[in-house]
PyMOL commands that place a pseudoatom at each C-alpha (Angstrom):
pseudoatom trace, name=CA, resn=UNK, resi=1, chain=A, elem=C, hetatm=0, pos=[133.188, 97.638, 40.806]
pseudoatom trace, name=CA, resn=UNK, resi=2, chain=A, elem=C, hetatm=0, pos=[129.778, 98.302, 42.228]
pseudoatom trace, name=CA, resn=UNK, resi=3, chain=A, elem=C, hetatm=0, pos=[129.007, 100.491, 45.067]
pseudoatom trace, name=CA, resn=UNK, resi=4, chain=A, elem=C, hetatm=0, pos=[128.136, 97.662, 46.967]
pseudoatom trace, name=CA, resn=UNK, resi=5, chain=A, elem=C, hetatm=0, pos=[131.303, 95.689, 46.347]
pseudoatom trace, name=CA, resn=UNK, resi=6, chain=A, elem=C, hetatm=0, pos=[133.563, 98.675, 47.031]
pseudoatom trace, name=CA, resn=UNK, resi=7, chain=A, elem=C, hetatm=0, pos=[131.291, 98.844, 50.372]
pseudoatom trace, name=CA, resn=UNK, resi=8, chain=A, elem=C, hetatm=0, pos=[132.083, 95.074, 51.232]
pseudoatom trace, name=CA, resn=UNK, resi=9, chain=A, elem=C, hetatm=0, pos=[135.220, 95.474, 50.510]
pseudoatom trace, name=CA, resn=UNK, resi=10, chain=A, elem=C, hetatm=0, pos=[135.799, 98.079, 52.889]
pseudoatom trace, name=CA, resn=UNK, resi=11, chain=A, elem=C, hetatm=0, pos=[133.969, 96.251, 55.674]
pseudoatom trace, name=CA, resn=UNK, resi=12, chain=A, elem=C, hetatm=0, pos=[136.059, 93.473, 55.597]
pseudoatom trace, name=CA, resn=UNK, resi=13, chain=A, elem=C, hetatm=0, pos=[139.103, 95.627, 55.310]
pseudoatom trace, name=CA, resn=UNK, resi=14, chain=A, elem=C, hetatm=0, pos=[137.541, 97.264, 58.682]
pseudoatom trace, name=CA, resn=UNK, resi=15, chain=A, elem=C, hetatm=0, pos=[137.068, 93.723, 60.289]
pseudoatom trace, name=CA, resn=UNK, resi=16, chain=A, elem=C, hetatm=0, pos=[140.723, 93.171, 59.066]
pseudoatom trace, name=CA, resn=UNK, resi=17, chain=A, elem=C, hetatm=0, pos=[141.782, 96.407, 60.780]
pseudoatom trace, name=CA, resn=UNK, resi=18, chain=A, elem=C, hetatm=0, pos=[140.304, 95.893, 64.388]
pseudoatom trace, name=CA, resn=UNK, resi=19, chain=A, elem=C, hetatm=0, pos=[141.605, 92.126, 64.162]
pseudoatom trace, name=CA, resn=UNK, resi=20, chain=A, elem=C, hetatm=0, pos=[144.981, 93.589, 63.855]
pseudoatom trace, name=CA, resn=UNK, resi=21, chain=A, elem=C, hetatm=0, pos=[144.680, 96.486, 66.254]
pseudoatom trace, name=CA, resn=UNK, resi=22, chain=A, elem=C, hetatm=0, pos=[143.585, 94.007, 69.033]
pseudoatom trace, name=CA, resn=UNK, resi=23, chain=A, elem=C, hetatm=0, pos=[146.496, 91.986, 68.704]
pseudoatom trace, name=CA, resn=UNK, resi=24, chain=A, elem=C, hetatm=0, pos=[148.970, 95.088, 68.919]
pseudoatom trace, name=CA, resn=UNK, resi=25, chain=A, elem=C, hetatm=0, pos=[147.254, 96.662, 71.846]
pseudoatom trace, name=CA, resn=UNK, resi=26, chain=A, elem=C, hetatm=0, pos=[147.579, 93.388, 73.785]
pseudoatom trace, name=CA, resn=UNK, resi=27, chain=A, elem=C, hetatm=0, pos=[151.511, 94.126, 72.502]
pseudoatom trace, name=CA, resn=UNK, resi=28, chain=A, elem=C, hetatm=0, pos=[151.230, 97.768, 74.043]
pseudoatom trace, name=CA, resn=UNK, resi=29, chain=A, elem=C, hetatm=0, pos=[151.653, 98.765, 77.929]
pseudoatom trace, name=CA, resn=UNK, resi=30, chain=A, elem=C, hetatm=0, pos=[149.773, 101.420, 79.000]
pseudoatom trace, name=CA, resn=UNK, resi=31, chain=A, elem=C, hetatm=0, pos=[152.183, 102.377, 82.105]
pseudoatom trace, name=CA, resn=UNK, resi=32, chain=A, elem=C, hetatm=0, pos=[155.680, 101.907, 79.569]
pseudoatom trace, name=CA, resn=UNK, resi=33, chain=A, elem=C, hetatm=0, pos=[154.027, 103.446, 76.270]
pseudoatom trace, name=CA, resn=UNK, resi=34, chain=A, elem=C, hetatm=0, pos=[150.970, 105.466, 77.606]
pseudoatom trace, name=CA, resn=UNK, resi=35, chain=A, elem=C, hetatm=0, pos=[151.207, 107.727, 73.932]
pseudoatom trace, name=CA, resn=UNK, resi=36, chain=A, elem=C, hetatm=0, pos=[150.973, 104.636, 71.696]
pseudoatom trace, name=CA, resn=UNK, resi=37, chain=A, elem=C, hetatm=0, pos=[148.800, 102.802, 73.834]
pseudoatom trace, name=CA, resn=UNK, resi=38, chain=A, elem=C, hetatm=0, pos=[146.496, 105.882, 72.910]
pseudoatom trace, name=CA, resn=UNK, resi=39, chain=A, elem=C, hetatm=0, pos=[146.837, 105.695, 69.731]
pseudoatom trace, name=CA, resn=UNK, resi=40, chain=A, elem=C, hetatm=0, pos=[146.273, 102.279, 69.593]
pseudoatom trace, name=CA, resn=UNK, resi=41, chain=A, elem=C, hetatm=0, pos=[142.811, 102.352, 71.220]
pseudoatom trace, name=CA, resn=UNK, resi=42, chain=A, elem=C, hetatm=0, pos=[141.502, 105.158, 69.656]
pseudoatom trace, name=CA, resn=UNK, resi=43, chain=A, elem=C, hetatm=0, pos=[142.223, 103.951, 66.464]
pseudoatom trace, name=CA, resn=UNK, resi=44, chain=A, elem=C, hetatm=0, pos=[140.562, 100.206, 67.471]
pseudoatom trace, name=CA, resn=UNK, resi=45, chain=A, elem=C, hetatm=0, pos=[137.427, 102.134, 68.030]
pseudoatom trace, name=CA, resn=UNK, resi=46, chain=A, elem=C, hetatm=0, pos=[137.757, 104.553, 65.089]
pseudoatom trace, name=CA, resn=UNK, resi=47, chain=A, elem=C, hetatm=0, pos=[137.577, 101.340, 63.377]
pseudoatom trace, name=CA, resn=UNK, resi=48, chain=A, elem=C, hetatm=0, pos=[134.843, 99.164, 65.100]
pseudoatom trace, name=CA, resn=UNK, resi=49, chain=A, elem=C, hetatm=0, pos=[133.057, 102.118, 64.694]
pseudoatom trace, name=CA, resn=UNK, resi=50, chain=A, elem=C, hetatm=0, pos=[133.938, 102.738, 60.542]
pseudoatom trace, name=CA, resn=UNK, resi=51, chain=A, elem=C, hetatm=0, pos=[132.979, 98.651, 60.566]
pseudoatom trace, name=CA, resn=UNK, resi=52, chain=A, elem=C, hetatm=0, pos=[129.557, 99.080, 62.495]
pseudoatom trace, name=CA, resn=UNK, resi=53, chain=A, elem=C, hetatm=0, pos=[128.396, 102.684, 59.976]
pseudoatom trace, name=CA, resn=UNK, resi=54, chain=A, elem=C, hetatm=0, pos=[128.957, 100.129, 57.093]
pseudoatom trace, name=CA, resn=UNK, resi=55, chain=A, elem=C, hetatm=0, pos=[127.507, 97.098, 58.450]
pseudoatom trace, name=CA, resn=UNK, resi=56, chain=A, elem=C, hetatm=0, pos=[124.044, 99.463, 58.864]
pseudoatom trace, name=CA, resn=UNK, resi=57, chain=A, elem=C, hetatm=0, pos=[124.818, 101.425, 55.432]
pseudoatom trace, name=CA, resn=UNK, resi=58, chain=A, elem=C, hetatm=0, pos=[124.971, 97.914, 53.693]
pseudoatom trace, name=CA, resn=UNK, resi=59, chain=A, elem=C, hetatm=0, pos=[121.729, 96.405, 55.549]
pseudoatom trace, name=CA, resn=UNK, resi=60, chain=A, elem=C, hetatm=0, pos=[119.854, 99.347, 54.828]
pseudoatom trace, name=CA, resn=UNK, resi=61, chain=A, elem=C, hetatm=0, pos=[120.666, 99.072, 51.219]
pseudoatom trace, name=CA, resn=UNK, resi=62, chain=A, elem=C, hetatm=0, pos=[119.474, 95.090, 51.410]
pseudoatom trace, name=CA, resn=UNK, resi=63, chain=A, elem=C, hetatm=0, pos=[122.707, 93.791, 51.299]
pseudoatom trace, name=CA, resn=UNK, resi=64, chain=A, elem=C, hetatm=0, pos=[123.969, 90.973, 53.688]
pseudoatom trace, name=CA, resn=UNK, resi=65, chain=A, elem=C, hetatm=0, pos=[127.196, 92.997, 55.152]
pseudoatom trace, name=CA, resn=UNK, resi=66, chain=A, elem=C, hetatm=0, pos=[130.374, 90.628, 54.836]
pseudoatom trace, name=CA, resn=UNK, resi=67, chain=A, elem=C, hetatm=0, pos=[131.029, 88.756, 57.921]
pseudoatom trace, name=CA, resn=UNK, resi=68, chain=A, elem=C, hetatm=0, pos=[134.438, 88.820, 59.592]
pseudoatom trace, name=CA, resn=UNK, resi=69, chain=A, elem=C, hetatm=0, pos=[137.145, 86.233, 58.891]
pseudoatom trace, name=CA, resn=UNK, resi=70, chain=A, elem=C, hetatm=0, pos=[137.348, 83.514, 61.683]
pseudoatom trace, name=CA, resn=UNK, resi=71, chain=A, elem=C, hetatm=0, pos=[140.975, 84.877, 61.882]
pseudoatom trace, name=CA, resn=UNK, resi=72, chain=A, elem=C, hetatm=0, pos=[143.693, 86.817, 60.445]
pseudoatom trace, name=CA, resn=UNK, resi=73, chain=A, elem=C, hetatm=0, pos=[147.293, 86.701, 59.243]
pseudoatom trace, name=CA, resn=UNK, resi=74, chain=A, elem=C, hetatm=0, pos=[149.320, 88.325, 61.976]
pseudoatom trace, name=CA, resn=UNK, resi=75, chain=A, elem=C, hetatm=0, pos=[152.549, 89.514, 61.831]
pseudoatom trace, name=CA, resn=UNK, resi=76, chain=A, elem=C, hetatm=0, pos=[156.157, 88.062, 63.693]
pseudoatom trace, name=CA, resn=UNK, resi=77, chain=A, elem=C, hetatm=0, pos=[155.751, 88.621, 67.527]
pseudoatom trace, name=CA, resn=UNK, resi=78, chain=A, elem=C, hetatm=0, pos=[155.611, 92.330, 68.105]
pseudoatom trace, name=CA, resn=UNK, resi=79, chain=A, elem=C, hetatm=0, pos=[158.424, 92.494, 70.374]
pseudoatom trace, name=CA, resn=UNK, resi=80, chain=A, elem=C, hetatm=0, pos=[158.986, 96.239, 70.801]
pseudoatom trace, name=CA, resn=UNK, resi=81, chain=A, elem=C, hetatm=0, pos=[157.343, 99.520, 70.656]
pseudoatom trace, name=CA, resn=UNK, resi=82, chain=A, elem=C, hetatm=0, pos=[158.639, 100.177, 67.574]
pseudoatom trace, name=CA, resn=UNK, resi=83, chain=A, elem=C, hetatm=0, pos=[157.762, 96.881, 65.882]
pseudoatom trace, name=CA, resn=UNK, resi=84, chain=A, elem=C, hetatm=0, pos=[154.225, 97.647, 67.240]
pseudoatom trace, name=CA, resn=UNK, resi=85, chain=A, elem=C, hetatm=0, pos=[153.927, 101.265, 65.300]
pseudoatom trace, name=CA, resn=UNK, resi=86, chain=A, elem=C, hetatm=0, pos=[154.995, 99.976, 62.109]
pseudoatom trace, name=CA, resn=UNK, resi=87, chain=A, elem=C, hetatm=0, pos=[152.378, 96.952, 62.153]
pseudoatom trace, name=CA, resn=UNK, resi=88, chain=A, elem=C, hetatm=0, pos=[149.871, 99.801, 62.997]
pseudoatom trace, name=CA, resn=UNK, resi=89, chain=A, elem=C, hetatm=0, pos=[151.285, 101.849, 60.012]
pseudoatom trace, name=CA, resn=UNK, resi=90, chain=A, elem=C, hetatm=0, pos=[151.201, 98.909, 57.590]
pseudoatom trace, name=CA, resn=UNK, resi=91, chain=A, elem=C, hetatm=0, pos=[147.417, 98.415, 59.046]
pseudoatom trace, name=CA, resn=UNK, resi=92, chain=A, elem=C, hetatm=0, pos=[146.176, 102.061, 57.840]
pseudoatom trace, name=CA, resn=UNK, resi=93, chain=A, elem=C, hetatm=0, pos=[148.237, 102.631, 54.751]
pseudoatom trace, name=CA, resn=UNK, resi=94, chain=A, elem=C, hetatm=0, pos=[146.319, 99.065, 54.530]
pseudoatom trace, name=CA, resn=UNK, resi=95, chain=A, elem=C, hetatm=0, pos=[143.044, 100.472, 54.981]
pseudoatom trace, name=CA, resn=UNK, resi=96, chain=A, elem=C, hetatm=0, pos=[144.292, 103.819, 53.065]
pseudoatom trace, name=CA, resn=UNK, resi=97, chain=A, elem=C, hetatm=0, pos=[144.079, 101.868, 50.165]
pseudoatom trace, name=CA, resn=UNK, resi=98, chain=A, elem=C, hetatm=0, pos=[140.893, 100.598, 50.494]
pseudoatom trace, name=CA, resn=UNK, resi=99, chain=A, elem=C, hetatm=0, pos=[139.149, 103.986, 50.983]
pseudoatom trace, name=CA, resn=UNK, resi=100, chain=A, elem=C, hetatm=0, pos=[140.879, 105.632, 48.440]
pseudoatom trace, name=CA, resn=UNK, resi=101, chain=A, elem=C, hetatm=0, pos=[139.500, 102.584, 45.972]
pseudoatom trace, name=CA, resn=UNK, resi=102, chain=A, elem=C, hetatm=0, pos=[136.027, 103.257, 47.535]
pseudoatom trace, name=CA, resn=UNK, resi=103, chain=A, elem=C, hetatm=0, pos=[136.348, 106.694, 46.373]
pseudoatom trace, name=CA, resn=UNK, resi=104, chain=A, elem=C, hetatm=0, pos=[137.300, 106.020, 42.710]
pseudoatom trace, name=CA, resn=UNK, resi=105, chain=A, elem=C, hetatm=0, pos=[134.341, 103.708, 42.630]
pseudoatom trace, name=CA, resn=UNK, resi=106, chain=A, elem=C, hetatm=0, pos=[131.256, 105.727, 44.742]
pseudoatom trace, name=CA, resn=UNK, resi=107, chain=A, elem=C, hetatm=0, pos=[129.813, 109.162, 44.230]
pseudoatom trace, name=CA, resn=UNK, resi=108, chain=A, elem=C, hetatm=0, pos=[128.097, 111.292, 46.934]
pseudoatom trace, name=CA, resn=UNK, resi=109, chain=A, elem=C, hetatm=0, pos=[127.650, 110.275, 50.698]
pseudoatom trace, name=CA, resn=UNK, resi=110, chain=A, elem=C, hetatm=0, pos=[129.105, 107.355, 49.870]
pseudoatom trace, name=CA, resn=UNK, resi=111, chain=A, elem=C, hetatm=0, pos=[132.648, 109.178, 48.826]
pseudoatom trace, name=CA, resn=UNK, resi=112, chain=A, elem=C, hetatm=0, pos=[132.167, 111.894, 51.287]
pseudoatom trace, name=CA, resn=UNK, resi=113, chain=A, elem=C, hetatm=0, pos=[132.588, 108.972, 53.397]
pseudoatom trace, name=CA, resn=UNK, resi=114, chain=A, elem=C, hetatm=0, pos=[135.989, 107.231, 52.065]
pseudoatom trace, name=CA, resn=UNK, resi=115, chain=A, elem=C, hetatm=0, pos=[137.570, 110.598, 51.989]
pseudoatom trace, name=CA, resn=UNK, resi=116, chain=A, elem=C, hetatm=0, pos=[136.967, 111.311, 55.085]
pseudoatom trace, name=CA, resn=UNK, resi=117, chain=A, elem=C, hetatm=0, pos=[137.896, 107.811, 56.317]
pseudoatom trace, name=CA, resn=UNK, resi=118, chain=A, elem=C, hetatm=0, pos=[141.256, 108.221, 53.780]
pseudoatom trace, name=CA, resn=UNK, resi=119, chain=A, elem=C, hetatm=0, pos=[142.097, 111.508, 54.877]
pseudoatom trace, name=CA, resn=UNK, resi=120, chain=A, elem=C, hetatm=0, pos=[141.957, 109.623, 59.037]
pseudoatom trace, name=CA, resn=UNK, resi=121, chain=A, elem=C, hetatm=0, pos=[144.263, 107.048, 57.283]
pseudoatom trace, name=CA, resn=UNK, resi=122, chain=A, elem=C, hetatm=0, pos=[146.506, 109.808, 56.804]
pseudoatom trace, name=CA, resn=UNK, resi=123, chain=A, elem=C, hetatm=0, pos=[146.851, 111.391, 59.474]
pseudoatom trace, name=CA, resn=UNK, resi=124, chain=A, elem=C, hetatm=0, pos=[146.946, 107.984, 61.875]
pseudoatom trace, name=CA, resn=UNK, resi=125, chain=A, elem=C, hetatm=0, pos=[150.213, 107.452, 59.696]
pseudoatom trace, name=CA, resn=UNK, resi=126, chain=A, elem=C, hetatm=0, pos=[151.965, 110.553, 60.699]
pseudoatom trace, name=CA, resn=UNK, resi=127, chain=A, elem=C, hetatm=0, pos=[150.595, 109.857, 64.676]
pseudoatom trace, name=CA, resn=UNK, resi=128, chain=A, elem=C, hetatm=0, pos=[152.217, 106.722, 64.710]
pseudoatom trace, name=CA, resn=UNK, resi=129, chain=A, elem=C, hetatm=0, pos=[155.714, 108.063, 63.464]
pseudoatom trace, name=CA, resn=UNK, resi=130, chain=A, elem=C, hetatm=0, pos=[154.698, 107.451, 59.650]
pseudoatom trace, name=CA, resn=UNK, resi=131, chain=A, elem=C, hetatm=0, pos=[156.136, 109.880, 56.896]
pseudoatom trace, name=CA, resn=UNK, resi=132, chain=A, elem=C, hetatm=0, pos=[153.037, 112.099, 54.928]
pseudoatom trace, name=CA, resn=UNK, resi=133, chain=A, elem=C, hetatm=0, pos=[152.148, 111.164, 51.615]
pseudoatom trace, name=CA, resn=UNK, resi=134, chain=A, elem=C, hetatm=0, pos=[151.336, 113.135, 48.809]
pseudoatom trace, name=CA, resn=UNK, resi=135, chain=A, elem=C, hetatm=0, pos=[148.532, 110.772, 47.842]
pseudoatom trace, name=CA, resn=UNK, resi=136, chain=A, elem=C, hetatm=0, pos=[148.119, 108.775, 50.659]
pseudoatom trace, name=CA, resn=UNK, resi=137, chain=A, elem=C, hetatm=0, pos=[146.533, 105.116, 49.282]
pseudoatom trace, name=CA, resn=UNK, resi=138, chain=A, elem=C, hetatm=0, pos=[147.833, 105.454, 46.134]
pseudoatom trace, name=CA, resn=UNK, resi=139, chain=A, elem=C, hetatm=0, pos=[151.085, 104.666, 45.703]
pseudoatom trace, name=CA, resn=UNK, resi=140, chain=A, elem=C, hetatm=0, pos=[150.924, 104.513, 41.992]
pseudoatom trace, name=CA, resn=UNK, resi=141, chain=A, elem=C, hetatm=0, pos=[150.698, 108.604, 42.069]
for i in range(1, 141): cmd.bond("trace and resi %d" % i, "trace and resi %d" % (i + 1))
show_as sticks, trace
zoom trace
């Protein structure tokens, strides 16, 4: 995979991301669940922002930055708090996967990049209740 494709297909996986985390912070109440409320909006921004730093990467490499999907695939109702920090833990082992792909495939900046992005993954696991990883997004280790 080229730079650029491991690029695009972190952008989408970003557009993915803040597609999902809108949906579960209109699931979270900021007076019942202040804490995961938090968590829930930072990470929506730690993501539009990961998805806008690509989008400019890409375009100033002359590449036409993947657009968003018109939707996405959401899970059953998230009916509980609970329900709502496992659909946020499935989104960044999600995305942990992605990053740790882009780092197999870039070199440089570019890598410096998905391991910092991974190593967020990580630790937005184990804020949302998730248990550590000794490779986080890659299972197969």
């Amino acid at each position: 995979m080229s730079t650029i494709a491991s690029l695009q297909t972190t952008l989408a996986a970003e557009h993915a991301a803040i597609f999902l985390y809108g949906d579960a912070g209109a699931h979270t109440s900021q007076s019942s669940e202040p804490q995961l409320f938090g968590a829930i909006s930072s990470l929506y921004r730690a993501h539009r922002a990961r998805r806008d730093q690509l989008t400019l990467l890409l375009a100033d490499r002359g590449a036409t930055p993947v657009a968003a999907e018109p939707t996405y695939d959401l899970p059953a109702p998230l009916r509980t708090a609970v329900a709502v920090r496992r659909h946020a833990q499935r989104i960044e082992e999600r995305c942990a996967e992605v990053y740790a792909a882009q780092v197999a495939h870039t070199t440089g900046a570019d890598r410096d990049w998905a391991i910092s992005a991974l190593s967020e993954a990580a630790q937005a696991r184990i804020v949302l209740g998730g248990p550590p990883e000794t490779f986080p997004g890659a299972r197969e280790l």
